[in-house]
PASEZA-350555 format. One line per field, with one value per residue (C-alpha): residue in three letters; residue number from 0; x, y, z. Coordinates in steps of 0.5 Angstrom, whole numbers. Example, Ala and Ser with C-alpha at 12.3 -4.5 7.8 and 13.67 -1.06 7.14 Angstrom:
<sites>
r c(Ala Ser);
k c(0 1);
px c(25 27);
py c(-9 -2);
pz c(16 14);
</sites>
This chain:
<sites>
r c(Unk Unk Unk Unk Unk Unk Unk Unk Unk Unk Unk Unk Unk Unk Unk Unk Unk Unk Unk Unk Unk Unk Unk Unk Unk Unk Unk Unk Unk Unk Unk Unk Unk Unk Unk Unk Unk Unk Unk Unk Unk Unk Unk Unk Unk Unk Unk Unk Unk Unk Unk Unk Unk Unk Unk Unk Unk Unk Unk Unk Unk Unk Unk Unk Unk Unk Unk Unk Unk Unk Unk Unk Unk Unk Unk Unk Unk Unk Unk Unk Unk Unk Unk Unk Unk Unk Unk Unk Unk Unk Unk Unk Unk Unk Unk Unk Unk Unk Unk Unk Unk Unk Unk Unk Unk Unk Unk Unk Unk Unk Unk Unk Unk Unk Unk Unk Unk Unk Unk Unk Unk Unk Unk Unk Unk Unk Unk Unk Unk Unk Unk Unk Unk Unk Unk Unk Unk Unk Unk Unk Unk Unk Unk Unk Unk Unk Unk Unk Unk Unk Unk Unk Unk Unk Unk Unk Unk Unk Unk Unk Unk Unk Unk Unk Unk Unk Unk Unk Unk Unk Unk Unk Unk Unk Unk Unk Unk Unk Unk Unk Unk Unk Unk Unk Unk Unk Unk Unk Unk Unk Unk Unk Unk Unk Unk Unk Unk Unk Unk Unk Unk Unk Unk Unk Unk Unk Unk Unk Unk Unk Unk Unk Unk Unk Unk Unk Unk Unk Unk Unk Unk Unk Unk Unk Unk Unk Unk Unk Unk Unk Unk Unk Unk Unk Unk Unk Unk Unk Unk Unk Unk Unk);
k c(0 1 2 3 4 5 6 7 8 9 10 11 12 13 14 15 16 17 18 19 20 21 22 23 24 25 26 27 28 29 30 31 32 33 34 35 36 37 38 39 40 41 42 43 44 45 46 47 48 49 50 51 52 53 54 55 56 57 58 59 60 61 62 63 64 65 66 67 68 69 70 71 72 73 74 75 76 77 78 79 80 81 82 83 84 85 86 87 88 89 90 91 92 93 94 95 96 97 98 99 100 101 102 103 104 105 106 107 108 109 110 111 112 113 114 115 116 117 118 119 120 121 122 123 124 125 126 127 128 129 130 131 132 133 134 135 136 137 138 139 140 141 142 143 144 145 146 147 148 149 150 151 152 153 154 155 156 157 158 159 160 161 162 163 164 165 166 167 168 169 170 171 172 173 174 175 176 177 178 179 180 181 182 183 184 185 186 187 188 189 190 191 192 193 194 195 196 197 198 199 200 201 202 203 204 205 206 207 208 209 210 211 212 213 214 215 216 217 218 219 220 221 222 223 224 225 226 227 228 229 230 231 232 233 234 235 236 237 238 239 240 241);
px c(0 6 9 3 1 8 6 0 2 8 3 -1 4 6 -1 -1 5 4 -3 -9 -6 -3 -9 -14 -9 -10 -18 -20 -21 -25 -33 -38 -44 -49 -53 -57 -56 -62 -63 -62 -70 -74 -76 -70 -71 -73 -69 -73 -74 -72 -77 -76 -77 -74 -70 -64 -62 -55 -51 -44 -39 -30 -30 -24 -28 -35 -35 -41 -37 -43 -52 -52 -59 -59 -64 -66 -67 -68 -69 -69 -62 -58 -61 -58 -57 -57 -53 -51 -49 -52 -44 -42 -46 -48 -44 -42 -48 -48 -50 -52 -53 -57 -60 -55 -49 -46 -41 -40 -38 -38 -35 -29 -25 -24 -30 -29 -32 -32 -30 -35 -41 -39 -44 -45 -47 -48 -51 -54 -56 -54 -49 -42 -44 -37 -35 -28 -28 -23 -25 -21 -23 -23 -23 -29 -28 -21 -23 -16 -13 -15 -13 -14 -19 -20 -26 -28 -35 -37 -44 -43 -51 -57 -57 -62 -60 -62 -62 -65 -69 -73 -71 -68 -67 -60 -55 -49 -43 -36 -32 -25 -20 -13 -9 -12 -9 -9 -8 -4 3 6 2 6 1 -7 -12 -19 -25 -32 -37 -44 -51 -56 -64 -67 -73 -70 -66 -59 -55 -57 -50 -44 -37 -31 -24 -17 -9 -4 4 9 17 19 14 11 4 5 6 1 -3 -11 -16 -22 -24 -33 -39 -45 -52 -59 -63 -69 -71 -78);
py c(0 5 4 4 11 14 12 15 22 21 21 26 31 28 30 37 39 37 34 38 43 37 33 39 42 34 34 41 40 35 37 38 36 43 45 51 53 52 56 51 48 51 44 39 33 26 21 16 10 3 -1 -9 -7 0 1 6 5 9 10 9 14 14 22 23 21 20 12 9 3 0 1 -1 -3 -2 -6 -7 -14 -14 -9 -10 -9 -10 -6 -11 -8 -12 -9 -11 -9 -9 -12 -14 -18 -20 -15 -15 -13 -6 -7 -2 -3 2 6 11 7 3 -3 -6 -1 -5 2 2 -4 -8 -8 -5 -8 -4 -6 -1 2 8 14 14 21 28 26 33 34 43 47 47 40 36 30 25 19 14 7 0 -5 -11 -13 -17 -25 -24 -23 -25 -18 -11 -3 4 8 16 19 26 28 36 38 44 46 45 44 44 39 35 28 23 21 27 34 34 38 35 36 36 33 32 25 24 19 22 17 11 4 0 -8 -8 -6 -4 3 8 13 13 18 18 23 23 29 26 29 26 26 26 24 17 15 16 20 23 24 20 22 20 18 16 16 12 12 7 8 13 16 24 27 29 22 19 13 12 9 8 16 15 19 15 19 17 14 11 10 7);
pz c(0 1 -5 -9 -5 -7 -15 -14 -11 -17 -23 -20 -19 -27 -29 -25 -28 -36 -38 -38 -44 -47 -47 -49 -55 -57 -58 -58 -65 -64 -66 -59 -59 -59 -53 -50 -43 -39 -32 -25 -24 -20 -16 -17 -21 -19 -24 -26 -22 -25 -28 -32 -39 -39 -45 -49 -55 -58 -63 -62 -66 -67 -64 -69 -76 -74 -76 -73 -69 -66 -65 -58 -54 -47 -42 -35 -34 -26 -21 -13 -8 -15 -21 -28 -34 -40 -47 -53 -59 -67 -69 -63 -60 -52 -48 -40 -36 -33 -25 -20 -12 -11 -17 -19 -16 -21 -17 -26 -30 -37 -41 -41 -44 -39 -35 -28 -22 -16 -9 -6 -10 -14 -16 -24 -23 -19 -12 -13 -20 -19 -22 -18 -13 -14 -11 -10 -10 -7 -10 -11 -18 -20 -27 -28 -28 -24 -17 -14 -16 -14 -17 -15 -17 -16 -20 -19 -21 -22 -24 -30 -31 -34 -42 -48 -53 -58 -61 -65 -60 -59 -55 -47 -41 -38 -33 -37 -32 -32 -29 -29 -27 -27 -23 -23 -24 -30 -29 -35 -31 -36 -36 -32 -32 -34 -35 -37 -38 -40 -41 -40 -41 -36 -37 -30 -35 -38 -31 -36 -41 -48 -49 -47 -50 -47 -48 -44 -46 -42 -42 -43 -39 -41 -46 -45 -45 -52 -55 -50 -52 -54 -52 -55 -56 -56 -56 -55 -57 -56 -61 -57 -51 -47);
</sites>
């Protein structure tokens, strides 16, 4: 645990010092999803409890040239102290389950490549859907189907405000947020530094995001920032919901 708490602080203060103007200069150039910005509801929200047969549907786009890399439905299969998800994908097929306990909390996240599953469950957005709330999270995972080893996870969550936005599923109001994971642990050791953020439109209406883009960017030994490389760069947008 000390040698781990040491390679933490080193790769935060790595990131302090070099990564948030690298990473920005790399994909400011990258098209960003319109929006509108609304006023904080008078009343805040509710998000839509969980029912069997809720159901989203998204388009899952390559950010750097706009390829549609999948069609990926999503599908809540049961509902009690754990909230299942069931997802699969138009080309891919049958996907890892997304698992919440309780609703808003997700303890399988099957997002990132490979899935995570969380030692403690985790929010999957703002505990406080209002502009300016932020949240930091200390975690461990496990990759899913190999229990017998465990990572750092540190999440930052920060609501940004109240947007309009629009895809093909319709109009939505939506609580635009930021998660960013700046010092994590990657299971593949040979990764000396981990990065990975993600911009999310959350609908209280649907009980889950409109818009989902996120990235991530790793070092090996003795890479910098400016050569760092890339995970899967995805924007998922949706395309039907009930």
């Amino acid at each position: 645990m000390a040698v781990e708490l040491l390679q933490v602080n080193a790769i935060r203060r790595l990131f302090l010092s070099l990564s948030p103007a690298l990473l920005v200069a790399c994909i400011a150039s990258q098209p960003y999803p319109a929006s509108t910005p609304l006023p904080q509801p008078i009343n805040p929200p509710k998000v839509r409890a969980p029912q069997v047969g809720q159901q989203w549907v998204y388009n899952v786009r390559n950010v750097f040239n706009q390829e549609l890399v999948d069609i990926v439905t999503e599908r809540v299969v049961s509902v009690g102290p754990q909230v299942r998800i069931e997802r699969s994908g138009l080309k891919a097929g049958p996907l890892p389950d997304e698992i919440q306990q309780p609703w808003g909390y997700i303890v399988q996240d099957p997002h990132w490549n490979p899935s995570q599953r969380f030692l403690q469950p985790i929010p999957l957005w703002p505990e406080q859907l209002a502009p300016g709330w932020s949240g930091f999270y200390r975690n461990r995972y496990q990759v899913l189907g190999y229990p017998d080893n465990d990572y750092y996870w540190g999440l930052n969550i920060t609501a940004v405000g109240w947007e309009g936005v629009s895809t093909p599923a319709g109009q939505f109001p939506v609580l635009k947020y930021q998660s960013e994971a700046p010092y994590f642990t990657s299971n593949d050791f040979s990764r000396v530094a981990n990065y990975r953020q993600e911009d999310i439109w959350f609908s209280p209406e649907i009980g889950r995001w409109v818009i989902r883009r996120g990235y991530g960017r790793y070092l090996w030994a003795d890479m910098f920032w400016s050569n760092a490389l890339w995970e899967d760069y995805l924007e998922w947008e949706l395309v039907s919901w009930k």
